[in-house]
N, C-alpha and C positions, 0 to 999 in steps of 0.2 A: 273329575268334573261333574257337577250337578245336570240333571238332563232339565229337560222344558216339561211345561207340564201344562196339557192341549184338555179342554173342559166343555164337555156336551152338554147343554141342557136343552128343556125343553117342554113343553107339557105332555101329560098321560098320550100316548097315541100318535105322536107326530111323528114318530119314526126314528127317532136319537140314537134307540140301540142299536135297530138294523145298520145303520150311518154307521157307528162305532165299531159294529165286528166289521164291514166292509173296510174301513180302515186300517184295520189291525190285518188283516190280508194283504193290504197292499203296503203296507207301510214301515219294512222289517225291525226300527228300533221302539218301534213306538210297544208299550205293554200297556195291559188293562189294569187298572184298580179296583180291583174287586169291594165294594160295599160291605158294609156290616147293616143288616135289617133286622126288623126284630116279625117283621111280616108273615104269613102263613109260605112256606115253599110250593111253588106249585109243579104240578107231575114232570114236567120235562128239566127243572131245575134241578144243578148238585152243589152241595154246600162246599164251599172252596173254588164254585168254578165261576157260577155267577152272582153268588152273595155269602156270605159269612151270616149264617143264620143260628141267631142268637135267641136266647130269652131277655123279656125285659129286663128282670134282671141282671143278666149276664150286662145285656147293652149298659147298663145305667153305672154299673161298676167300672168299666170299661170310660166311661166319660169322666166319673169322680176322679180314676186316677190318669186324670189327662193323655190315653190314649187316641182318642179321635181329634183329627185336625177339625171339624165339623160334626156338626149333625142336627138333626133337625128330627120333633115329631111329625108328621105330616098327617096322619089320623090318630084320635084317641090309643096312645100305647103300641102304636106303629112308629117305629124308630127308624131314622136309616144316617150312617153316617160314615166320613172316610178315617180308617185306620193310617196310624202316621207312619208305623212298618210298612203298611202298605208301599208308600212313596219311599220311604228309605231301599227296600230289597230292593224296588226296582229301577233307581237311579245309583245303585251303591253295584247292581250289572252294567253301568254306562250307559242305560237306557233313556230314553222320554213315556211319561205316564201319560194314562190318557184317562179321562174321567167320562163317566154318564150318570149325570146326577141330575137332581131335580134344578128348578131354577133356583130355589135359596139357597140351596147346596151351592152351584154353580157362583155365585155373586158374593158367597161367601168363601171360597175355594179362590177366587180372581183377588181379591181383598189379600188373602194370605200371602199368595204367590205374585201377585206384583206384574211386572213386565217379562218375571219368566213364564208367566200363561197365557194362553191366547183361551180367550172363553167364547165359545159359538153357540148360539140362539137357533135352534131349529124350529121351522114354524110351518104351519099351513094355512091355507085360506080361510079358514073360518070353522065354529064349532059344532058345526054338524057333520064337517070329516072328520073331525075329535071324534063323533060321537059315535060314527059308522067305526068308525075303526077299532075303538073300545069294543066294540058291539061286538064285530067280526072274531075277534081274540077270545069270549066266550068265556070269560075269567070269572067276572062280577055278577053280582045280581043286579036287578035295575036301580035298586037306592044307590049301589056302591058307584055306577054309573055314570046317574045322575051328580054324585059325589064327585066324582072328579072332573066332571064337565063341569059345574062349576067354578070347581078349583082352576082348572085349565083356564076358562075365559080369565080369571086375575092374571095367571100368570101369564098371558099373550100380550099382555100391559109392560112385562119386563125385560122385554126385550133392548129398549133403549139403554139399559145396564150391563150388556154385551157387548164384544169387540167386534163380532160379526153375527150377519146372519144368514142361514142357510135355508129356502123355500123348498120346503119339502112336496109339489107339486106330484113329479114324474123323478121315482127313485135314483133313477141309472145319473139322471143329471144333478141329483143333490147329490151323491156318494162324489162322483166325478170334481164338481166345485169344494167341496171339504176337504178332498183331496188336495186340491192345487191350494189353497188353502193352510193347509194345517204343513207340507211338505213346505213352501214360502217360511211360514213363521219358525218350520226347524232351522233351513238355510240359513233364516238373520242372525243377528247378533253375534 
């Protein structure tokens, strides 16, 4: 049996990934899909666990011979896309995959997968928690910042191309509704 396949998106800062391991705790068939980026790794990252990190080259061979179900540049030479092994090992364990992608990612991942996906929109108030939050993480300089704060406002636009959406307000209450959520969409069908 092919498992379901549950798709986070959201912009920079909203909270998706925190939402996504909190699921992956509570939720024992669901597995991650680990990403292929072609991005800088940062200190508390390992490759295999929270991305498959690649050279552009690597990535770009990898697309030629139709390995990625997706992918997408998202900055100049910054790649990120999903490996179709990925979803194979872990519905070929009886499993449900769980995605944390961006939103093109996400809209194009729903496209793929059809009515076996539930794609959820995680979002907040507006772009100045974007901005705090980016902020807080300490990752970027202020261009790279500013960079995705823009990016983000486009993509808060795309939400209407999701099956739900999840108000990333106060954590405990977003984890909790994704939850009831994503465990619904396993039950159906």
């Amino acid at each position: 049996m092919e498992g379901k396949a549950i798709i986070f998106s959201a912009p920079s800062g909203a909270g998706k990934t925190t939402i996504v391991h909190s699921l992956l705790d509570r939720i024992p068939s669901l597995r991650f899909s680990i990403s292929a980026t072609t991005r800088k790794k940062r200190p508390s990252e390992i490759n295999g666990r929270d991305y498959y990190f690649l050279s552009v080259d690597e990535f770009k061979s990898k697309q030629q011979s139709g390995e990625l179900l997706e992918w997408e540049e998202v900055y100049t030479d910054t790649f990120y896309g999903t490996l179709k092994s990925e979803v194979e090992r872990i519905w070929s364990d009886g499993n449900h995959v769980i995605f944390d992608v961006d939103v093109k990612g996400g809209k194009k991942l729903k496209e793929i997968f059809g009515d076996q996906a539930l794609s959820v929109f995680v979002k907040v108030k507006g772009e100045e928690v974007l901005r705090e939050r980016l902020r807080m993480r300490n990752t970027e300089s202020e261009e790279m910042l500013n960079q995705r704060v823009n990016k983000a406002a486009e993509e808060m636009k795309e939400e209407v191309h999701f099956d739900m959406a999840v108000l990333n307000e106060n954590l405990d209450v977003a984890i909790n509704e994704a939850e009831h959520l994503v465990k619904s969409f396993i039950k159906d069908k």
